[in-house]
C-alpha positions in Angstrom: 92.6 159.3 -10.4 91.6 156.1 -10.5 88.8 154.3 -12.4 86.2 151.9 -11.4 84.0 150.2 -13.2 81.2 148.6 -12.0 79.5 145.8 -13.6 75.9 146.0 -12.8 72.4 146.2 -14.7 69.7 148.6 -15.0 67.5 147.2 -12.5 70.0 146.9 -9.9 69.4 148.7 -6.3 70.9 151.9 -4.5 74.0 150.1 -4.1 75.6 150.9 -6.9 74.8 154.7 -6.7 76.1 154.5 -2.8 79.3 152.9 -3.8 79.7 155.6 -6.9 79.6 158.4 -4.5 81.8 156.9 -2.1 84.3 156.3 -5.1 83.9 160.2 -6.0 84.1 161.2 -2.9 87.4 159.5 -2.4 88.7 161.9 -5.8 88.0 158.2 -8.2 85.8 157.8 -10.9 83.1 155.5 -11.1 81.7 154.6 -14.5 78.6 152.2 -14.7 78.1 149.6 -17.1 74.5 147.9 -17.8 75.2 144.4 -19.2 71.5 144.4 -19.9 71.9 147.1 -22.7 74.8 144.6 -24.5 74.3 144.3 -27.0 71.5 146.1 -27.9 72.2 149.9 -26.6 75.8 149.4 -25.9 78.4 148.8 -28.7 81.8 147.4 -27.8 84.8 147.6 -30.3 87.9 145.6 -28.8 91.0 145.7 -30.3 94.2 143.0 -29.8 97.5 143.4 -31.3 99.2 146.8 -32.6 97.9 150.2 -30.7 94.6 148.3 -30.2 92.8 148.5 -26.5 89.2 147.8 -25.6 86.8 150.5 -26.2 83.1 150.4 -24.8 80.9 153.0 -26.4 77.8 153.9 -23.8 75.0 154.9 -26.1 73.4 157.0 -23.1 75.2 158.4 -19.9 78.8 157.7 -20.2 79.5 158.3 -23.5 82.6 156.3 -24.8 84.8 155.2 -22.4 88.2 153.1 -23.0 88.8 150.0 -21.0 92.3 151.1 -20.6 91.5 153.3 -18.1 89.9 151.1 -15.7 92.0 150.7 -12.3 89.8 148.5 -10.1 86.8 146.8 -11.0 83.8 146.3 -9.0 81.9 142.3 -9.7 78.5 143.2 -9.2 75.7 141.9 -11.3 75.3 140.4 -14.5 72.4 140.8 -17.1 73.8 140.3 -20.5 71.5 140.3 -23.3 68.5 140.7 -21.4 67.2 143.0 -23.8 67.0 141.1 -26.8 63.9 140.2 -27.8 62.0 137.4 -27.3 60.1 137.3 -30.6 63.7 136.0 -32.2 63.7 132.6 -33.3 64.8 131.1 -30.4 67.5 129.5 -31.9 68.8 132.6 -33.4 68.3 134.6 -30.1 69.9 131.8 -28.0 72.6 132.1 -30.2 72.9 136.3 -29.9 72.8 135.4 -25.6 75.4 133.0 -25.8 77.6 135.1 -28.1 77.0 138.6 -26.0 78.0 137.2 -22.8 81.3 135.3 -24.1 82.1 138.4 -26.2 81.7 140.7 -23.0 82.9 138.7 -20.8 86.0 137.4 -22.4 86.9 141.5 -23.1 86.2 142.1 -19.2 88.1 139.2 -18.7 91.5 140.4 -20.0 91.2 143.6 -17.9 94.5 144.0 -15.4 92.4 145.8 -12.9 91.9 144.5 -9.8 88.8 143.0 -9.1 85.9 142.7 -6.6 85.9 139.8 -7.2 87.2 137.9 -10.2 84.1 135.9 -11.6 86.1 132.6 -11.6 86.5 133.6 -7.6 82.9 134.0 -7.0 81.6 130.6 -9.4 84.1 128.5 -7.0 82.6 130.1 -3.8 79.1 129.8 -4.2 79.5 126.1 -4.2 77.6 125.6 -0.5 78.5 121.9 0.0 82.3 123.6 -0.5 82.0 126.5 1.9 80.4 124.1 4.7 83.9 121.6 4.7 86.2 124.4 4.3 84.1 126.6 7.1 84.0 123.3 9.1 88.0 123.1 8.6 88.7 126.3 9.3 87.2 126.0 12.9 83.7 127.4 12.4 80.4 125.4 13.7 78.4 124.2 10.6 75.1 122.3 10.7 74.9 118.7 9.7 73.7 119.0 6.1 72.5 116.5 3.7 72.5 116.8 0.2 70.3 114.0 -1.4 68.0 112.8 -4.0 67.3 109.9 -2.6 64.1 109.8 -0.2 65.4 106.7 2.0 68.7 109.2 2.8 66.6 111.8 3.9 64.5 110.3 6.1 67.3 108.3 7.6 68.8 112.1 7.9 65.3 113.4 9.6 65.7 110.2 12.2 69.5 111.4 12.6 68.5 114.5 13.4 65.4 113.8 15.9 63.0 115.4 13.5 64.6 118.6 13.4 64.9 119.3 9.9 64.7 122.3 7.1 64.9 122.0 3.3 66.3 124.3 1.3 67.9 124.8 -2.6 71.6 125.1 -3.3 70.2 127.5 -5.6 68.3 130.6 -5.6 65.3 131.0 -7.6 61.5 131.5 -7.9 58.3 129.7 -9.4 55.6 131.6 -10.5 52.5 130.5 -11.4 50.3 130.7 -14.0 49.2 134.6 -13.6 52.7 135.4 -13.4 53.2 136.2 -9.4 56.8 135.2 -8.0 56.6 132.7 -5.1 60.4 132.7 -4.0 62.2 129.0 -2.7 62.4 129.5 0.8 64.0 127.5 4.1 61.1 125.8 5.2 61.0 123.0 8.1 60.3 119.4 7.4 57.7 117.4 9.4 56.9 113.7 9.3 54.2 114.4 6.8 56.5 115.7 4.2 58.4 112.5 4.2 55.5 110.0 3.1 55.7 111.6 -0.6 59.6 112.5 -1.1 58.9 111.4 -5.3 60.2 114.9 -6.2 63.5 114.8 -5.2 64.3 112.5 -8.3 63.6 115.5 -10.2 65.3 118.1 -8.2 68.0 117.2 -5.0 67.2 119.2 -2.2 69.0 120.1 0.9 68.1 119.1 4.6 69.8 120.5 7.2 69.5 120.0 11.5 67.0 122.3 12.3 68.9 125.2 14.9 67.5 126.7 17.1 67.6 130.5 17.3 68.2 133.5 19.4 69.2 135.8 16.8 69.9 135.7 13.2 73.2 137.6 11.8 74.6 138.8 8.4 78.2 139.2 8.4 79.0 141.7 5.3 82.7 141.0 4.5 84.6 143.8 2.8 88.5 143.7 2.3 89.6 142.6 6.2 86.7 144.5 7.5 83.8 142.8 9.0 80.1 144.4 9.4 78.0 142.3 11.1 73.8 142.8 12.2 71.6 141.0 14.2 68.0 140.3 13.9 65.4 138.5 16.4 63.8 136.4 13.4 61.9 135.0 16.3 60.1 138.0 16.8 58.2 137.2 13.8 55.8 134.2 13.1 56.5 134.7 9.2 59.8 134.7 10.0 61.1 132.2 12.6 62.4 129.9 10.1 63.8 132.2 6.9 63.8 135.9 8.2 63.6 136.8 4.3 59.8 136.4 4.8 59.2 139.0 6.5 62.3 141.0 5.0 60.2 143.8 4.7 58.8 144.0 8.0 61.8 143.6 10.0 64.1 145.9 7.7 64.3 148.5 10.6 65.1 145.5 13.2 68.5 144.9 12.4 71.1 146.2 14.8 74.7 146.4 15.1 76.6 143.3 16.6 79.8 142.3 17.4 81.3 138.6 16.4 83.6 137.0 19.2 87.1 137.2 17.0 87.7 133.4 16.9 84.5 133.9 14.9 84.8 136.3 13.0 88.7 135.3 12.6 87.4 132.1 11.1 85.2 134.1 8.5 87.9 136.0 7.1 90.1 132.8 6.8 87.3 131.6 4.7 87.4 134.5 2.5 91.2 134.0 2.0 90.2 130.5 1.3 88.2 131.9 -1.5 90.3 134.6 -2.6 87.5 137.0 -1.8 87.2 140.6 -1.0 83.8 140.1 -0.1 80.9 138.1 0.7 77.6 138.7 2.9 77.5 135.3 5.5 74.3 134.1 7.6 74.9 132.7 11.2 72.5 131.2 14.2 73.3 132.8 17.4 71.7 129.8 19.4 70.3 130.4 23.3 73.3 128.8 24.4 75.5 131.7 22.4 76.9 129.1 19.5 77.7 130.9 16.3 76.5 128.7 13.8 77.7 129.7 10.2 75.4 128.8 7.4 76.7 130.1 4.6 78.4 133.2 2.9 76.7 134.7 -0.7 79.8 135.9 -2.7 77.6 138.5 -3.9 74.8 139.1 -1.2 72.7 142.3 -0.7 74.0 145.0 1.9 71.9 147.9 0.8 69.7 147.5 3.5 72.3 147.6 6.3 74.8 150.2 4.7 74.8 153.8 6.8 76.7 155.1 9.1 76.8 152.6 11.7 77.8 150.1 9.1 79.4 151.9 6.2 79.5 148.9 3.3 80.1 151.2 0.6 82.4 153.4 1.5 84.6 150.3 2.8 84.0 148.9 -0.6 85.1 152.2 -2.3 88.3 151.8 -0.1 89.1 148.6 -1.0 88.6 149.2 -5.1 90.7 152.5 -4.6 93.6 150.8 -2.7 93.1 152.8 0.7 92.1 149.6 3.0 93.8 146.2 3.2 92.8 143.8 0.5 93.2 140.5 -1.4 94.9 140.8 -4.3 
């Protein structure tokens, strides 16, 4: 029976539940690990040299478990020390973070298991500039991208483009104001207006990219050499034309299967090898004139929304971390 262990946190979705049942129901074991409860909950004695092998004690759930027996392991998400508390000194709780996650990390680290997908894997691939030359090189149609803190570049770039410009963040995060509410960064078009005060981007680069039009949006979940790909008419919705993720919420039940022509969706997986990825949830443009336009691919994108029986996510993922599907080693 194999093991697999899947790094997560408390907060995480249904995902991780999904892919545990598909593990059991494949006659594996799935044991869940909360990095948020390290090191507060969870206590971790690792051992090197003589009969020594990692142990992870799970204060609640699991019980203790030995690292030993993990066969696969499945990359998910990461919350180390989350839980400490913020009433530390912060020097003194800085230093508790820092230690935590190179303590539990480095033990995870010297695991043998396979992985979906080793961390060094994933920091490499979510490098967007990256994935846009290799994606370009690899045959698939990219947008022309600038990435620029300099204000004369970008509005050379706008003229370049005719005026058909978003901005966007290499990163994801949010800002919340000062009662606390999350506004999240999201692709928003550039007009004529927003060049006259560009002061900003000394602070922070942005990225501009050609504005393309749309006649559906897709996601393109990756797992092993399987590819699950939906559509959505973003179009259909004003809050959503230009970053469906506006209206994620209202078009959840819009998405519909869709098939990739195969020198597209030939061209994703050769990016994934490029990678060394087993998977990875990538954004495309179907235009009116039937371009696929790639955007990017999230090493460790959401699926839980798509994942049923039309497009079975986790269950391919339990296949791949058992060894029953074609995979990357």
């Amino acid at each position: 029976m194999t093991t697999v262990l899947i790094i997560t946190h408390s907060g995480d979705n249904e995902s991780v539940e999904a892919v545990a049942r598909a593990v059991a129901g494949r006659g594996g074991r799935a044991v869940r690990l909360d990095t948020d409860r390290f090191p507060t909950e969870t206590r971790l004695a690792a051992r090197y040299g003589g009969a020594g092998a990692g142990r992870v004690t799970f204060l609640a759930g699991a019980g203790e478990f030995d690292l030993s027996e993990v066969g696969a392991v499945w990359h998910r998400r990461l919350g180390v020390a989350a839980r400490v508390t913020r009433e530390m000194d912060p020097q003194l709780r800085a230093a508790s973070v820092g230690e935590s996650r190179a303590s539990l990390l480095g033990v995870l680290a010297g695991l043998t298991a396979f992985r979906v997908d080793p961390e060094a894997a994933i920091r490499r691939a979510e490098h967007k500039p990256l994935q846009l030359r290799a994606a370009r090189g690899l045959g698939l149609e990219v947008p022309r991208t600038l990435v620029t803190n300099d204000p004369a570049a970008a509005r050379d770039f706008y003229a370049e483009c005719g005026g058909r410009l978003v901005m966007k963040m290499l990163s994801s995060f949010a800002v919340y104001d000062r009662e606390g509410r999350e506004n999240v960064v999201f692709t928003n078009p550039v007009g004529r207006e927003d060049l006259e005060d560009l002061t900003g981007l000394s602070l922070c680069p942005a990225t501009f990219q050609e504005r393309v039009e749309k006649r559906l949006e897709l996601r393109a979940t990756v797992v092993g050499r399987r590819v699950f790909t939906a559509s959505i008419d973003s179009q259909s919705s004003a809050r959503a034309a230009h970053d469906w993720r506006r209206d994620g919420v209202g078009l959840v039940d819009e998405w519909l299967p869709y098939t990739l022509p195969p020198e597209v969706e030939g061209g994703l997986l050769a990016l994934m090898d490029y990678f060394g990825l087993n998977y990875g949830a990538a954004d495309f443009i179907l235009t009116p004139d039937d371009r696929h336009v790639f955007l990017e691919v999230n090493p460790s994108g959401e699926f839980f929304w798509l994942d049923g029986p039309e497009l079975p996510i986790s269950s391919a993922l339990a296949d791949v971390l058992l060894g029953l599907a074609p995979r990357r080693e």
